[in-house]
Every structure is written in C-alpha cells, then in structure tokens.
N, C-alpha and C positions, 0 to 999 in steps of 0.2 A: 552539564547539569549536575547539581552535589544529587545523586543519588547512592545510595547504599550498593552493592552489587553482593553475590555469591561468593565473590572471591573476599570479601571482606568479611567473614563468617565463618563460624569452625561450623561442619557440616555433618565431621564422623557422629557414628550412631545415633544421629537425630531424623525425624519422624521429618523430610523433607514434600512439601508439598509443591508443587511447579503448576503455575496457571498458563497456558501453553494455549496455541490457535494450533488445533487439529481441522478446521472446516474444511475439509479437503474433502472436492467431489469424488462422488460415488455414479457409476452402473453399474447394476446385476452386482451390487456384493462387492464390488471390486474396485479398490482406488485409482483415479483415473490419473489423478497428479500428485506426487509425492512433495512437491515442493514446501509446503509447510510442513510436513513430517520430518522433512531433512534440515528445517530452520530450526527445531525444537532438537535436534539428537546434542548440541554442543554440550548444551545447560543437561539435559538431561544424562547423557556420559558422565558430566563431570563430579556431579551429585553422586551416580554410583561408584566412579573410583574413587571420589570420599569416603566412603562407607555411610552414606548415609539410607535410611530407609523412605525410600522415593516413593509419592505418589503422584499423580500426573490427571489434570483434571483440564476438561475441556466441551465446548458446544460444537455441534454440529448442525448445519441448518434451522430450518425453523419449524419444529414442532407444536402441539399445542401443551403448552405448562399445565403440569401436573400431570400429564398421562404418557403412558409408556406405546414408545410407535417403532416397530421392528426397522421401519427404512430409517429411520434415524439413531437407531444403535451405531456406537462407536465402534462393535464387534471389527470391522473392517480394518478400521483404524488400528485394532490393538495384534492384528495379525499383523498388520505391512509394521507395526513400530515392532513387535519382537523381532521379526527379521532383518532389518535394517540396526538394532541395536544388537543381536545378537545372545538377549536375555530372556529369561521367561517374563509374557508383559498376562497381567492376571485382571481381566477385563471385570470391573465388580456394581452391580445394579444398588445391590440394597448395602450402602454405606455408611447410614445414620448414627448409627450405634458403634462404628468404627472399623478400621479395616485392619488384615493381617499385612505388613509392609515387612519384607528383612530386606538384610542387607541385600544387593545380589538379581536382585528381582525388582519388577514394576508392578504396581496397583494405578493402571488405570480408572478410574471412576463413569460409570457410565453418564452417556452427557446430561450435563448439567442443565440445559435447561429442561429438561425433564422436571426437572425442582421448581415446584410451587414456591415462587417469591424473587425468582431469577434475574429475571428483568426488572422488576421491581426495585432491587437492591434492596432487601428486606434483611434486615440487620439479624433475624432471628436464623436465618437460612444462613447468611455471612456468619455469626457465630458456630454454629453446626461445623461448616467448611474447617473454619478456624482450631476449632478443638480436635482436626485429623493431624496438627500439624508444630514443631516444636519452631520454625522456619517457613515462612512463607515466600516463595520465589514468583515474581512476576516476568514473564517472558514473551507474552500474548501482545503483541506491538500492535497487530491486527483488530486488538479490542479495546486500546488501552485510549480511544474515545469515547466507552461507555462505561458507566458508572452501572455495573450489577454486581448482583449479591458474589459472584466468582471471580470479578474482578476490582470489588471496590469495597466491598464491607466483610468479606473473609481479609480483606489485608489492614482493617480496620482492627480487627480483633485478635489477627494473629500476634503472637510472643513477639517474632522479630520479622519485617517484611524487607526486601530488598528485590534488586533486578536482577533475571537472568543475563545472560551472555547476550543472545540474540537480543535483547529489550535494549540491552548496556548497547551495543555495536548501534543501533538502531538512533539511539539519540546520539552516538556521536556522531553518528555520519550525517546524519539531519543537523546537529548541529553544526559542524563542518562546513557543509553547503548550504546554510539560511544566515546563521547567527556570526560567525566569523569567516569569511570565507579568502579567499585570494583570490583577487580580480584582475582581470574582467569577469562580473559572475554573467553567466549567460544561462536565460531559464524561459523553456520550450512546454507550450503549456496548448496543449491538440483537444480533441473531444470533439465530442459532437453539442454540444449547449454550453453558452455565455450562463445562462441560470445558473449551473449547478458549479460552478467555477470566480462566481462573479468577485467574493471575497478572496479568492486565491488572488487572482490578477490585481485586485485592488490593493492587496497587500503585497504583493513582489514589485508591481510598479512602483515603490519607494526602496525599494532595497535590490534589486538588479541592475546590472548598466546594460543589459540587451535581455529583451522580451521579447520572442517571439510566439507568437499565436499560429494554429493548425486547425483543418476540421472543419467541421461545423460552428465552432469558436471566429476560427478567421472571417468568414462568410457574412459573419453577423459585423464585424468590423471593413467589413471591404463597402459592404452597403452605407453604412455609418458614413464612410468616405465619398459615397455618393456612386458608386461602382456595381453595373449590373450584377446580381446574382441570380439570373432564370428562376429558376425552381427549385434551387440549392435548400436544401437543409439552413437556415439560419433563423434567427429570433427578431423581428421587427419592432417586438416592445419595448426590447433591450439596444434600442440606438443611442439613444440619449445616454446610458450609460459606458456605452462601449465610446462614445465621442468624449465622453468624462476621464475615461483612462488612457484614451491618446493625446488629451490635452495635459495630465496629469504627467505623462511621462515626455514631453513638450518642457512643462516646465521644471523636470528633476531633471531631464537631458540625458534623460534614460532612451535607446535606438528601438525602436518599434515597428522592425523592418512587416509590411506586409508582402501578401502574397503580388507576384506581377504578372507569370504566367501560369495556368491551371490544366490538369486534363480534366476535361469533361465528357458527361455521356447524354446519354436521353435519360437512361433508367441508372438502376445500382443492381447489377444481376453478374452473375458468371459470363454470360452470353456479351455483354454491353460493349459495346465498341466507344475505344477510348478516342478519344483528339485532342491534341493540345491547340489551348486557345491564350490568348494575350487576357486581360482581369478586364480591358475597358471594352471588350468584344465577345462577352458571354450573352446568349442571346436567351429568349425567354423558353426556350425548348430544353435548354443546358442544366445540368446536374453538375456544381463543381465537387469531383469526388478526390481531387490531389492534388498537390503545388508541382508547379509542370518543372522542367529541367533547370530552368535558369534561375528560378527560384531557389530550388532546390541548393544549387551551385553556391548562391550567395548565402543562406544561411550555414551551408557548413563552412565559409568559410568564417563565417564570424562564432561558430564552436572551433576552429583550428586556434582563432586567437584566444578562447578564453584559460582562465586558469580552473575555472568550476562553472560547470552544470548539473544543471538542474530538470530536470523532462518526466511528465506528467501528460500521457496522451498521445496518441499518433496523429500524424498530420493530415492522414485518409483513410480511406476502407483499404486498409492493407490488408481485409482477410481476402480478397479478390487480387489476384495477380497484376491484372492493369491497372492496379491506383495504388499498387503498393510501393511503389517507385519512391517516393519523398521521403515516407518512413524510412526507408531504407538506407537511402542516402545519406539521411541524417544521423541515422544507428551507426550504421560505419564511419561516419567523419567521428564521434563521441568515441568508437572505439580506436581511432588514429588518433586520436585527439592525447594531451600529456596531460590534459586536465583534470582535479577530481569531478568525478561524475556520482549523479543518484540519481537511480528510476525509479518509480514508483509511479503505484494503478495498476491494476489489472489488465487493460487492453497494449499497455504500451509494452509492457513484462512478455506479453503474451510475444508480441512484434520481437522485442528481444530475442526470445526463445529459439520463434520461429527462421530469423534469419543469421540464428548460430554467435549472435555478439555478444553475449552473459560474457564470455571472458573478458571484452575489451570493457565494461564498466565498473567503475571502481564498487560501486553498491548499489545492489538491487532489491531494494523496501519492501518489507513483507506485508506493508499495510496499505490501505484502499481508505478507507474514510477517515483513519488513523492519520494518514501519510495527508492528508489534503488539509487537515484541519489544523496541523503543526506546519504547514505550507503557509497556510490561511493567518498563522499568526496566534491562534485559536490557544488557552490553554487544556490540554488534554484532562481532563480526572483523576486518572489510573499515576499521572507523572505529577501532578500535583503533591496528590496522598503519599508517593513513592518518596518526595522530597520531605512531609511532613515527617514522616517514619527516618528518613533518614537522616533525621537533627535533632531526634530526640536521644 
C-alpha cells in the first residue's frame, strides 16, 4: 500500500504525536497483557532517538464520553510503558490547551475517549488533537476500522500524517498474505459463528486454493452437508449460505476440506468427558467441541504444503485441555510449516501464546475487527485517509 511511514519524515525537534492501541486489560491497577504496549515501543523508541518531542495518545475500554472514570485511567498504562521504554512517561489529563513534550520524555495523554466528540469523529476535537502536533503518526492497526476523532479527523488536520512502524509491518504482512501471496495460499478461518465471519469466507473463497473452516463455523457447514450435529453450537439460518460458499469454492476449485472425525461430549465443562466420534455418527446427545485426530492429520498436512497461511480462530474450545487437541495440531504444523503465516483474532493469539508457537509464525496481528475487515476485503478509513495524506 503507497502509504507515507515515519521513516520517510525528518522527526528531530518536532512535536511528534503517535496514535497508538494501548487497550490493554487491566485488574486491580495492574496490566494483565503487555502485548500491545510492546507493539507500540518500535514506533515509539524511534521517535525518541530522533529527537523528536513525543506524545502518545490512546483509548482504553469503554467509558461514558465526556466524563472522567478512575477504572479507565491510562495511569496503568503509563507506569508499565515508562518501564518497558525506560523513559519518564508524563501521564496528562487536561491537555486542551497544550502539553509540555521535550525531547527525552513521553506525554501520554489521558484516554481519549474521555473527549466529548470521540467516537463521533468530530472534526472540532480532531482539530484540537491536531494542533498538539507538527507530525501525525498512525500506529493503532487495532483501530484503524474506526473512523474517530483520534484516529481519523486529528490526521485530517494534522501538518504531515503518516504510518507507524507497527501500522507499516501490519499492511505488509496482510498484504503479503491476502493481496500477493505465494501459493498454495491456505486460510483457516474457526470461531464459533458463520454470522460474524460470513463476509470473511465469502471473500477468501475467491482468492484461497484451500479453506478450511473450525468451530462452531464448521458445525454450521457439516449440517449444510446434511451431517448430524447433536447439539453442537451451529447456525441453522445460515445453511443456505454456508451451501452457497461450498458451491462457490466447487466452482473456483478452491479445496474445502470438512471436518470427518470429531471429539465430542455431553456438555462443554472442565469435568466433560471427551470421545471421539466419526461426523456421520454424532448423535443428538453430542456437543462437537474439536476436529478429532484424523482430521486433524489431514489438515496439517495441507498447511505442510502451502506457501502462505492465513488463520483467524481456533478449531475448538482450546481453553479446556480435551478439545484442545486440533488447535494445536494445527499451530504446530504452521510453525513446522516453511510457509509465511499470519494470525490474527484474539482467541486464536490467545491458542498461540498459550501453546508456546509465537515463535514459529511469521506475523502475529495486532488487530481484531481491524484484521477481519482487511480479511473481508473491507476498505479500512484510518488506510484510506493514510493513503490520501500520503499523495499529497
């Protein structure tokens, strides 16, 4: 994508402003995942060995606009970012009228949507933003599907806008794995709901040569097929379309292996005793919570053969030890795998983490609705404007 980045910017002694995803959870005060704090440190390092005067502005959950709510201070946030940067990070509420930035130091801003007109995109508040800053840095990949006033109408008004590091990485590797890719592209798309995925599949079904489906996603396609699913988690309403996209990839000759065998249980509990069953012998008592071994088997080996993947979703309740099996299998064939790979979504990140593979993936997506709607084919707002600013 022609966008501008950081690196094409002189930066020394200018008033650098970085729109940055800090939403990172919080207990008791205390960051529970640093993982977006450590997405943001590249772009933000490299601004202060510029010499430039950094400030760093970001949303935290959902409070109600306009009023100030102590659980949704960034205060947390600006202790774990000075220790992980190693700088004084200067956490500042009342910013209207302008903040103190030098070199050397961070001006966090407290979150933003605290600001009446946030979410709105209220060009009077995007102006505001604008006037903190000689350089506008977009780096927030994780928000760069919403057009608000912090991330669409402050880059409206600023002097010169351009992409962070993390934003920059972020569309190349999406574009990488969507828009040019080296095939066989193979793209693994789990979840629990055909609904909220339905434009994903409908749009990779024209540009993948293997799609496989996981989840509660599958469930709603094995029925389609005419294949018992008990009392599995699936969508009923959504047949007709889920038979739309296996005749769709029928006629591009794209492979749309389904599930063949499953474990199933009664319930979905810690306690649930698992069993592996064949897809045509789920009976009405069954919960299918995983693709059983052989299944398993066969999709990794068709991520052995690709050149790029693509995986959005887990293939079962992996947070439960008996159905985490498929996920797993298929984590580790992507990290055996020579292929480039991109994960992206929160639950499947999470599978990542948890079974130790971050190393074996090429890229691991900071964005969640971001990552689905640039999946979807969708165009984003925040890369739109980023493209318009950087042709001018």
């Amino acid at each position: 994508m022609a966008v501008l980045t950081m690196n094409d910017v002189e930066l020394k002694g200018k008033r650098v402003l970085i729109r940055e995803d800090l939403n990172v959870p919080l207990k008791n005060g205390v960051v529970q995942d640093d993982t977006r704090i450590r997405g943001a440190l590249p772009s933000i390092k490299a601004a202060l060995d510029a010499g430039a005067r950094v400030i760093v502005v970001s949303h935290l959950g959902r409070p109600k606009e306009g009023e100030f709510d102590e659980q949704f201070s960034l205060k947390p946030v600006a202790a774990a970012l000075q220790k992980a940067l190693d700088v004084p990070v200067e956490l500042v509420r009342d910013w209207e009228g302008g903040v103190d930035a030098e070199p050397g130091k961070v001006v966090l801003l407290e979150n933003i949507r605290f600001a009446k007109g946030e979410k709105a995109n209220d060009d009077e508040l995007g102006k505001k933003i604008a006037a903190l800053c000689d350089v506008f840095v977009f780096d927030a990949f994780g928000a760069a599907h919403r057009a608000q006033a912090s991330t669409h109408a402050a880059m409206k008004f600023a002097p010169v806008a351009v992409a962070g590091l993390l934003m920059q990485k972020e569309l190349e590797s999406l574009g990488k794995a969507i828009k040019d890719p080296k095939r066989p592209l193979v793209a693994i798309v789990g979840g629990a709901k055909v609904s909220t995925k339905l434009g994903v599949l409908k749009n990779l079904v024209g540009k993948v040569d293997v799609l496989i489906v996981g989840g509660g996603i599958a469930n709603t396609f094995l029925a389609a097929t005419g294949k018992p699913v008990g009392k599995s988690l699936y969508e009923p309403d959504l047949i007709d379309d889920a038979k739309a996209i296996l005749k769709m990839a029928e006629d591009k000759g794209v492979e749309m292996p389904l599930p063949e065998d499953v474990i199933v249980a009664p319930e979905l509990s810690e306690n649930a005793t698992p069993h592996l069953q064949t897809v045509e012998k789920v009976n009405d008592q069954d919960m299918i919570l995983d693709i059983g071994p052989q299944t398993a088997k066969a999709f990794a080996a068709l991520i052995h053969s690709a050149k790029t993947v693509l995986w959005n979703g887990p293939v079962g309740a992996f947070e439960y030890d008996q159905f985490a099996g498929g996920t797993k299998v298929l984590g580790n064939a992507i990290k055996d795998s020579d292929a480039f790979s991109v994960v992206g979504g929160g639950d499947v990140v999470s599978a990542i983490e948890r079974f130790g593979l971050a190393d074996g993936v090429s890229y691991i997506s900071t964005g969640g609705g971001s990552f689905l709607e640039f999946v979807e084919g969708k165009e984003l707002p925040v890369v739109k404007l980023l493209e318009e600013r950087s042709s001018k």
